[in-house]
N, C-alpha and C positions, 0 to 999 in steps of 0.2 A: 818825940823830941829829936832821937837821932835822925829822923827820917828829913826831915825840917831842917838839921844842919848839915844833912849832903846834899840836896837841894840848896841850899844856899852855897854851897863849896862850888858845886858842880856851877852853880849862877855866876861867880866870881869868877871862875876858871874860865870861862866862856867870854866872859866881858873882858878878860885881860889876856887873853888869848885864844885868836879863833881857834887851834885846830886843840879840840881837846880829847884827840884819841889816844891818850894816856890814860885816859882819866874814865871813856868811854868804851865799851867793845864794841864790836861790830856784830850786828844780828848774825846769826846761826840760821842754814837753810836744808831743809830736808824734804825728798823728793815723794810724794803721796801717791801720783801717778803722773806720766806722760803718754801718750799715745798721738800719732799720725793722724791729725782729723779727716786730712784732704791731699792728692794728690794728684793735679791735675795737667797736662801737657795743654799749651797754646792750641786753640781750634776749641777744646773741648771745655775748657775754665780758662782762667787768668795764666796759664802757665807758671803757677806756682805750686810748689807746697805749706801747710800750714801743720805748725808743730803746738800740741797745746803741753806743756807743765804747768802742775799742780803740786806747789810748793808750800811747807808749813815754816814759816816762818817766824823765831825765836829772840826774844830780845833775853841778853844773860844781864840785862846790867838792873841795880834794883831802882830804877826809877823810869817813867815813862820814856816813848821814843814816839817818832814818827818815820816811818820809811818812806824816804821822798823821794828816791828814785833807784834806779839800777842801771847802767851803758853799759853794754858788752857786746861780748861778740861769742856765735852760736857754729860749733862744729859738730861736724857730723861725719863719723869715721876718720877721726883726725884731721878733718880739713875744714877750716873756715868758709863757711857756709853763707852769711848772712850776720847782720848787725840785730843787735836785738833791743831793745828799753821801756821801763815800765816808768812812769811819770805820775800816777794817777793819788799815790800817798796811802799811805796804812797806820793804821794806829795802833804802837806795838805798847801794851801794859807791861808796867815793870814787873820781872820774871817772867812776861808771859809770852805769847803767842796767837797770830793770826795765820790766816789762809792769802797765798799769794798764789795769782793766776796770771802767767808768764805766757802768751801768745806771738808765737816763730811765725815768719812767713818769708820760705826758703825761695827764692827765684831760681828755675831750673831752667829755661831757655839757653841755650849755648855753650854751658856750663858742662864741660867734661865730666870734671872731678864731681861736681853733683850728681848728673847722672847717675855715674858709676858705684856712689852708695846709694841713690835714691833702684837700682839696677837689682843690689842687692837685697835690699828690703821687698821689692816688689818678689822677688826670687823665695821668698819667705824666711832670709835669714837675719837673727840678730843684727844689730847695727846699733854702734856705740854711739853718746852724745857726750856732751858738754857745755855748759857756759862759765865762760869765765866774764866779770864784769863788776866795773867800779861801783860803792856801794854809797849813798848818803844817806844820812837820817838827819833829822831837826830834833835837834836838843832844847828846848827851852827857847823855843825863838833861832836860836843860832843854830845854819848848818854845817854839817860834818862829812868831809869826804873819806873813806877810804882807801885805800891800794886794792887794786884787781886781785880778785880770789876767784875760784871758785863756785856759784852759789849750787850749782846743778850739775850731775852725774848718771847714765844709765846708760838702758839700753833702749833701741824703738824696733819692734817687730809687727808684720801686717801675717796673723796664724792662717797660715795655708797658701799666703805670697798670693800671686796671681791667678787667679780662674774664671773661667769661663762665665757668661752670665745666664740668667736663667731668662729664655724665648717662650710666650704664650701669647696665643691667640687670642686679634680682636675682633671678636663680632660686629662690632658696630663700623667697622673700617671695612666690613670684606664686601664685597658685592660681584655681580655676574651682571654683565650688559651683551649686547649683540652688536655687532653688524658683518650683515650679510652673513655669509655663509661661517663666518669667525665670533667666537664666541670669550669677550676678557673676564678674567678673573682676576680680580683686588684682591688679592688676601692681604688682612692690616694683622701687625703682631704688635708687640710690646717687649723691650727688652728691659728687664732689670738688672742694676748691679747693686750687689747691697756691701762691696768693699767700698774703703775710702781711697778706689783707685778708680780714677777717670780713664775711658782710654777710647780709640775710635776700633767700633764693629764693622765688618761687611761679608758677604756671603756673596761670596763670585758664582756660585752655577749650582741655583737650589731646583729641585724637582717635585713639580707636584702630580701627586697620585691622587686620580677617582674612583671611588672603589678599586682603588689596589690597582688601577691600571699608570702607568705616568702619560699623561696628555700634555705637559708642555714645561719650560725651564724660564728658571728668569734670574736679576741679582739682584742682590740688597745690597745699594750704594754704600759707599762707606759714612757710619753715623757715626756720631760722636755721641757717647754716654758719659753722662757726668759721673761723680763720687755719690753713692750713698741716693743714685735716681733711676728716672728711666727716661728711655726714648724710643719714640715710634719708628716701625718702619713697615714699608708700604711693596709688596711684589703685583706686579700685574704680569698675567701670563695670558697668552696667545694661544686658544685652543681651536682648532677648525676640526674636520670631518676625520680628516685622515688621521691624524692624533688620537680622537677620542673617539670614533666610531659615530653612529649613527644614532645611536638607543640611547648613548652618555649626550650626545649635543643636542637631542632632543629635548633632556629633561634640562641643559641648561636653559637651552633653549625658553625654558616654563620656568626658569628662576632660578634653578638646581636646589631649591630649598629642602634641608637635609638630608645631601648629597654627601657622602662622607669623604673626605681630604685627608691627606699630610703631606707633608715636608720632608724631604730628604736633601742631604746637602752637606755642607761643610761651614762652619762659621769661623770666622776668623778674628781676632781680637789683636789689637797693636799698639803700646805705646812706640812713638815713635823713637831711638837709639837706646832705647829702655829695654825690652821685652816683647816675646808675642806668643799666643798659641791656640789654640785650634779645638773645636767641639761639635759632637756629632747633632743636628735638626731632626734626627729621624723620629723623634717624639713629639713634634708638632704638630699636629692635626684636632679635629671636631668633625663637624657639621655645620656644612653652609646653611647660613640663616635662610 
């Protein structure tokens, strides 16, 4: 019975005045988890980053609600970042509580002050957030807006910031051809990165050694690796007589099939006014198929 006659109160309040956030509170929001899905510079993704919160979201009032939207705006080391809004509706039980999943997407192209915390995080240090943003719910048919709060608070960190990715060898990409007295070498690699940071690779003056001798040099153009992928890349080296000897372009000569190789070299990784740095190849090698 009482239940029945604050539903009817709250039904009266509403039809005789929309705004009835006297009468109503505003959901309560509490942070679950947030983490940096994606970070990616123009060339290599969309030139954005994408922020995900995972919010539990609380209705204090004892009667049902609906969460029909959220507008605000998303900073990120104290500076407004990006516009944020969730549209899609929740069904909040009275006293109770659902799962809200809040999806950022920070535009980083040009943007100084973005960089310069997205600069940080890559760097692998803490980095504060926020959203503050207008709240509505549907009350019984009627909606409710309230004044800018709040709903979200932390921090975003990428553990161990920037590093290098990990280069292995592809068999199926490498091959040995002839002409004339010159002998090319494909070697196909595979770069993986398994951060949620994009950025472009290249290797300006790699050295390949056969059996331990170096017969010839070449570059890995600059790739673009995405977040959380991988990308191929492709060295062709130029081996003649004088380089590898007579008895090593002999047997390429015949295929060089399991002819033992590596890589020596330097790789280089770059977000561009981001970040960069540098990792040794000298652990790339097999046997030519």
């Amino acid at each position: 019975m009482k239940r029945l006659l604050l539903l009817a109160l709250l039904l009266l309040l509403s039809a005789c005045a929309p705004g009835v956030t006297s009468v109503i509170s505003p959901p309560t929001f509490r942070v679950v988890e947030s983490k940096l899905v994606r970070f990616e510079p123009s060339g290599v993704g969309a030139g954005n980053a994408l922020v995900t919160l995972r919010l539990e979201t609380r209705n204090p009032n004892p009667v049902p609600l609906r969460l029909a939207g959220l507008d605000g705006d998303f900073y990120l080391g104290g500076q407004r970042v990006a516009a944020t809004s969730f549209n899609d509706g929740i069904a909040l039980p009275a006293n109770g509580a659902a799962q809200l999943n809040l999806d950022v997407a920070v535009p980083v192209e040009g943007a100084a002050q973005v960089l310069n915390q997205f600069a940080r995080l890559v760097a692998g240090d803490p980095v504060g957030y926020r959203v503050d943003a207008t709240v509505s719910v549907d009350v019984f048919g009627a909606p409710q807006r309230f004044p800018t709060l709040t709903v979200a608070r932390g921090e975003l960190q990428v553990a161990g910031g920037l590093r290098p990715p990990a280069v292995r060898f592809e068999p199926s990409a490498t091959r040995v051809s002839f002409s004339g007295l010159t002998a090319r070498v494909d070697v196909g690699l595979v770069i993986d990165n398994p951060l949620p940071i994009g950025y472009f690779v290249r290797g300006p003056q790699v050295t390949l050694e056969l059996d331990g001798r170096p017969v010839g040099r070449a570059s890995i153009p600059r790739t673009p690796v995405p977040a959380h992928g991988t990308s191929p890349a492709a060295l062709r080296f130029e081996v003649g007589i004088a380089d590898a000897g007579a008895a090593l372009l002999s047997r390429l000569q015949a295929g060089g099939s399991g002819l033992s190789f590596s890589l020596d070299g330097v790789l280089e990784v770059e977000i561009p006014a981001v970040a960069s740095t540098r990792t040794s190849l000298d652990r790339v090698g097999g046997l030519l198929p």
